[in-house]
C-alpha positions as CSV (number, residue, x, y, z in Angstrom):
1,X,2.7,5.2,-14.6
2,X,2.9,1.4,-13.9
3,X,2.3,0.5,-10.4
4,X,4.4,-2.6,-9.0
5,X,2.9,-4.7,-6.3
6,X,5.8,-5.5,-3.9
7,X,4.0,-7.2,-1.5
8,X,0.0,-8.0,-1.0
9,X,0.5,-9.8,2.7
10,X,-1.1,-8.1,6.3
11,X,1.2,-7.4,9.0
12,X,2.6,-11.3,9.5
13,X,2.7,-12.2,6.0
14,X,2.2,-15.5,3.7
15,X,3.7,-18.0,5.2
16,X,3.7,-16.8,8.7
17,X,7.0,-17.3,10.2
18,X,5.7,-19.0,13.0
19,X,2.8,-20.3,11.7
20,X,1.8,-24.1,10.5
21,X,-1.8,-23.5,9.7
22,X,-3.0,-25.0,6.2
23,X,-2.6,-21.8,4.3
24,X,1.1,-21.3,5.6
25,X,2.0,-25.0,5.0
26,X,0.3,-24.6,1.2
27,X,2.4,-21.7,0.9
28,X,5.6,-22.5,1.6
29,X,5.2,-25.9,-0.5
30,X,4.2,-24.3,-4.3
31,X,5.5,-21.2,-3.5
32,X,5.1,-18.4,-6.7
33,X,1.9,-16.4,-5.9
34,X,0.9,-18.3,-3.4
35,X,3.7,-16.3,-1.3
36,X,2.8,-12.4,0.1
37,X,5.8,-9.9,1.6
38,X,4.2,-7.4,3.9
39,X,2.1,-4.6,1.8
40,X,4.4,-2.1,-0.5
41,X,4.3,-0.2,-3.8
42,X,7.0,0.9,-6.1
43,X,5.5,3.5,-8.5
44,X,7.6,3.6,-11.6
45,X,11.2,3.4,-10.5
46,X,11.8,6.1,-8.0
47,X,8.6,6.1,-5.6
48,X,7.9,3.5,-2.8
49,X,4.7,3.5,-1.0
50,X,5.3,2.0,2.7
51,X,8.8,0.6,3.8
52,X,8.1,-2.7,5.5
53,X,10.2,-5.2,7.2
54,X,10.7,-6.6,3.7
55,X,11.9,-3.7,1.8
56,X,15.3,-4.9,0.7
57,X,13.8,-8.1,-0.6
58,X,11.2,-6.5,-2.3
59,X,14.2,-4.1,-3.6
60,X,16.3,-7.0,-5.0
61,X,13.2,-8.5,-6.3
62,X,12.6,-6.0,-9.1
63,X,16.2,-5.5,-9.2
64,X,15.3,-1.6,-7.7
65,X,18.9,0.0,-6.4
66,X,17.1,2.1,-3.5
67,X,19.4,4.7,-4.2
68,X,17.0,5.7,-7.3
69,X,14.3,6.1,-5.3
70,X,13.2,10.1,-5.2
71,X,10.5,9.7,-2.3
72,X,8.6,7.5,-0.2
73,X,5.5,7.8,1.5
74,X,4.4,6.5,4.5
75,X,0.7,5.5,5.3
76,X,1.1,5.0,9.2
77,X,3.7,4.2,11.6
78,X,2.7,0.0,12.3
79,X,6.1,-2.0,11.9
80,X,4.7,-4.0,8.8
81,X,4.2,-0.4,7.3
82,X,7.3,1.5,8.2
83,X,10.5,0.3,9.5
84,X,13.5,2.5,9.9
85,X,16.8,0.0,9.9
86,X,17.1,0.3,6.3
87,X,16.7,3.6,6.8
88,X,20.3,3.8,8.4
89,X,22.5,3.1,5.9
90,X,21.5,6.0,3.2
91,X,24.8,7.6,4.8
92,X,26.9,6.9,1.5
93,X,23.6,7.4,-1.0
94,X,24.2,11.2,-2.4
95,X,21.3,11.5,-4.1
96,X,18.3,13.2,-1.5
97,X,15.2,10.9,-0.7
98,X,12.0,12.6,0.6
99,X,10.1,11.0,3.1
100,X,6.0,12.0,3.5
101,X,4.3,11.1,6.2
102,X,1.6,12.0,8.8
103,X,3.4,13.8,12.0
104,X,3.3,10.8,13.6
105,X,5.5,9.1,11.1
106,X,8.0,11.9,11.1
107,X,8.3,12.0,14.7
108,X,8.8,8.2,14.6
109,X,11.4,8.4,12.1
110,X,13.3,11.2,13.9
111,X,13.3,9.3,17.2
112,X,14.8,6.0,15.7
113,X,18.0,8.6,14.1
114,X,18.6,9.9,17.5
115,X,18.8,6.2,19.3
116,X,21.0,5.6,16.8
117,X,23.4,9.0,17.0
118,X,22.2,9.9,13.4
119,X,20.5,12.4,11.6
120,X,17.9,12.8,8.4
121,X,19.8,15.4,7.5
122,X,23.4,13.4,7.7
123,X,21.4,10.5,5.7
124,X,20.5,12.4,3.1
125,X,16.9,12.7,4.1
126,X,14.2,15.3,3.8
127,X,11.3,14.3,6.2
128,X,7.8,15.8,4.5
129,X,4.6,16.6,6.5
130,X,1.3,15.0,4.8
131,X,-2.0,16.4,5.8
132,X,-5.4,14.9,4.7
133,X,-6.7,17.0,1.7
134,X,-3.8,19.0,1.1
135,X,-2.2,17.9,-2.5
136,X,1.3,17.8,-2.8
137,X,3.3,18.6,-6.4
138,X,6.4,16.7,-6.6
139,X,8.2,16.6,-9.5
140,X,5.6,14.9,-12.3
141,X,4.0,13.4,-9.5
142,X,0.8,14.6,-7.7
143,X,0.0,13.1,-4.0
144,X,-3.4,13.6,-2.3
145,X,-3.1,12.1,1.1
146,X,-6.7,11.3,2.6
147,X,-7.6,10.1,5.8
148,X,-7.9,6.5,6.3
149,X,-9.9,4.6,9.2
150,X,-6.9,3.0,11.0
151,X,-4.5,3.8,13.2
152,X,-3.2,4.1,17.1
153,X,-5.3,6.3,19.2
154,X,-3.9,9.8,18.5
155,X,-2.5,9.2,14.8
156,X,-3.5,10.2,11.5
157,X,-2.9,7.2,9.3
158,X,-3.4,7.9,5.2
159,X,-4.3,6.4,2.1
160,X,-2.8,8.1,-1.1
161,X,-4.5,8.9,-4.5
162,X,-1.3,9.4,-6.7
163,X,-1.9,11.2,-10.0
164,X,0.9,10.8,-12.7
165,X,2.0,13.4,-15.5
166,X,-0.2,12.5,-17.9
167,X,-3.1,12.6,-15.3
168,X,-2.9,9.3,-15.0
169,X,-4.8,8.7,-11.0
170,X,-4.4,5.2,-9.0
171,X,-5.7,4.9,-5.6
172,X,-4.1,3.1,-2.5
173,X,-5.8,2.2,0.0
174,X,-3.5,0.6,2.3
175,X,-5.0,-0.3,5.8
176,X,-8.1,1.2,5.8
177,X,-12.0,0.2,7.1
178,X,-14.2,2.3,5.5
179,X,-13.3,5.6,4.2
180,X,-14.7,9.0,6.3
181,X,-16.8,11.1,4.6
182,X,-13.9,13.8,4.6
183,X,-12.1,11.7,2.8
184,X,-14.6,10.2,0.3
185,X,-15.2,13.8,-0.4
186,X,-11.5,14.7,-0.8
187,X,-11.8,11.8,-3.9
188,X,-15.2,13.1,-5.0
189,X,-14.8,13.3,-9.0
190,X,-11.5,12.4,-9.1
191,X,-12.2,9.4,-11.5
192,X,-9.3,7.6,-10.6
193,X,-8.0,4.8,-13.0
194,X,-7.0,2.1,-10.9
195,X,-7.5,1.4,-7.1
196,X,-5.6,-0.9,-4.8
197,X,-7.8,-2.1,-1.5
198,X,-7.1,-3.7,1.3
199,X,-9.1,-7.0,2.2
200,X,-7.2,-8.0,5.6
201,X,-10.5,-9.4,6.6
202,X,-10.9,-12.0,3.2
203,X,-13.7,-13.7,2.0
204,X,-15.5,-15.7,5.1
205,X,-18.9,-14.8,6.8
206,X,-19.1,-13.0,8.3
207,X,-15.7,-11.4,8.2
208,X,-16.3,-10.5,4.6
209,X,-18.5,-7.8,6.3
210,X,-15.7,-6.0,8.6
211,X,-15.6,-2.4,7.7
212,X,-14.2,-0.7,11.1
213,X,-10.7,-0.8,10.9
214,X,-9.8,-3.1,7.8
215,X,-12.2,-4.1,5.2
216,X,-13.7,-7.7,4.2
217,X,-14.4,-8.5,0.7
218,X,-18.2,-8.0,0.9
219,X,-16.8,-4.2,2.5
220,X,-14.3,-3.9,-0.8
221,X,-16.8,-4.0,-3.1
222,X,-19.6,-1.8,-1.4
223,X,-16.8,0.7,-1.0
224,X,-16.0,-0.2,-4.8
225,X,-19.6,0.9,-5.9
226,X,-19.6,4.2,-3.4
227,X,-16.3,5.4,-5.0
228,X,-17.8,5.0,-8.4
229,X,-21.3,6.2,-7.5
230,X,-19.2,9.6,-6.7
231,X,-16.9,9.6,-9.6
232,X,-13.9,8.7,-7.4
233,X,-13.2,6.0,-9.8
234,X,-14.4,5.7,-13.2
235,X,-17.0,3.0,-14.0
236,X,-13.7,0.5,-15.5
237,X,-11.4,1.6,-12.9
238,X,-9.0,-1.3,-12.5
239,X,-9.2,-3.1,-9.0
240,X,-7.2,-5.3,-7.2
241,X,-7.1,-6.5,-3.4
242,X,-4.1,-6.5,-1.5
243,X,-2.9,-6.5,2.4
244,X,-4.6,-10.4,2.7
245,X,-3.6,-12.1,5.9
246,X,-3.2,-16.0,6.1
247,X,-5.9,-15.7,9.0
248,X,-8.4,-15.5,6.1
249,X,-7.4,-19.2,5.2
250,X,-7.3,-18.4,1.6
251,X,-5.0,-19.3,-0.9
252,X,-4.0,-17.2,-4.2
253,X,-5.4,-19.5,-6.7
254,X,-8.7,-19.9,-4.3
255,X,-9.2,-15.8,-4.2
256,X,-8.9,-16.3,-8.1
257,X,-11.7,-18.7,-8.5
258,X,-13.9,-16.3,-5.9
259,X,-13.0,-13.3,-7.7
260,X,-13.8,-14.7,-11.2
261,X,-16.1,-12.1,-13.3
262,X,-16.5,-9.6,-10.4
263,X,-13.9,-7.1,-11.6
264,X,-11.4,-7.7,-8.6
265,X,-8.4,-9.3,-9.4
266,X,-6.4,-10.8,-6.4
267,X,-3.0,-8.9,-6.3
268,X,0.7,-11.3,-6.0
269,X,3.6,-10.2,-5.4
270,X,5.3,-8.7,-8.5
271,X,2.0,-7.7,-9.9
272,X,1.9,-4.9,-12.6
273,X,-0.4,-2.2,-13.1
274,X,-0.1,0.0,-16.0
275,X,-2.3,2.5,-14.9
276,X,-5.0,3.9,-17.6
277,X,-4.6,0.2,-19.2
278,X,-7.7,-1.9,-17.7
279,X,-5.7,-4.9,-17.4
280,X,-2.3,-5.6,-15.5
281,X,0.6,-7.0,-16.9
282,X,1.7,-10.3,-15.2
């Protein structure tokens, strides 16, 4: 089951349109890894994790025709998470495409098809409730959605431990501060493979401590050690960072150099994960 990073930025990605801080301008000069679409994850060919503002790049990037995707799922309903315009032009796309998301999500989704005079059903799309701790069976894929610490007052945003058919487990945690105990219980001996954190909060004091509502790097790999300490991940789980925001003023090849013989790799754009393997393909 390899796992394709499609993007590793936070909500404004690197560069910032608007932005001419140092990291931005470094960014847009070399380029390569150095550049970070909003947060995403294709899963094989036919599974997308989030649907961002850049989701047709991110597409034509790996050279993905959406139409083969199966199913996406959606952590919460923020715009760098889950847009709906590319949603609107499945009308001529035969094949079905399920969508899993919390009720939030779903009720999102079928507000932007009315403002537009549209239907899931006339797009070829099968909306899917997701409820923390409830596993879902689709196809060869297994999806466990857990709660995550995030989200608008009222909303029930979710990470997803994804468990291929081979038994194969990776673990996304998308915009998340630290777990609930419902949820580190949900993953409780699960011994995951791989895991994917957020680190919106980066490296810098005392930042690197933020656990509320994203995580800093100090946070990742406390959470790291709590995951492993209950056999949520297994001792050589692989584990990259991911959702980094150029407010954390570092660059790729600086998170490299922090992140050198801890275990965490930085994630880029276009990163590959073979999960069960313990090291990535570049």
């Amino acid at each position: 089951m390899n796992v394709t990073l499609l993007g590793t930025g936070a909500c404004e990605g690197i560069p910032s349109l608007w932005c001419r801080c140092p990291l931005c301008c470094h960014a847009r000069e070399h380029g390569g890894r150095e550049v970070r679409r909003r947060t995403s994850f294709l899963i094989g060919r036919d599974t997308i994790v989030d649907f961002g503002p850049d989701a047709k790049a991110q597409c034509e990037m790996v050279r993905l025709n959406a139409c083969e995707l199966k199913r996406i799922l959606i952590t919460h309903s923020h715009i760098d998470h889950f847009q709906t315009v590319d949603m609107m032009w499945r009308e001529n796309c035969r094949q079905e495409l399920k969508l899993f998301g919390s009720v939030s999500v779903l009720e999102r989704l079928n507000d932007a098809f009315r403002k537009e005079k549209t239907s899931a059903e006339h797009l070829h799309i099968i909306p899917v409730p997701a409820h923390p701790g409830e596993e879902i069976r689709d196809g060869a894929l297994s999806i466990l959605p857990v709660r995550a610490a995030h989200g608008e007052p009222g909303e029930i945003a979710l990470n997803y431990l994804l468990t291929g058919e081979h038994g194969e487990k990776i673990l996304l945690l998308a915009d998340t501060g630290w777990l609930p105990e419902k949820s580190l219980n949900a993953l409780e001996g699960r011994n995951a493979d791989a895991v994917v954190f957020e680190m919106s909060f980066g490296i810098r004091p005392p930042y690197s401590d933020e656990r509320a509502y994203h995580l800093g790097s100090n946070a990742v790999a406390e959470l790291r050690r709590e995951l492993v300490r209950r056999g949520a991940l297994k001792t050589d789980a692989f584990t990259a960072v991911t959702h980094i925001s150029h407010c954390s003023g570092i660059s790729h090849s600086g998170l490299e150099r922090f992140f050198a013989g801890t275990g965490i790799v930085p994630g880029f754009d276009g990163m590959v994960i073979p999960v069960g393997v313990t090291a990535p393909r570049p």
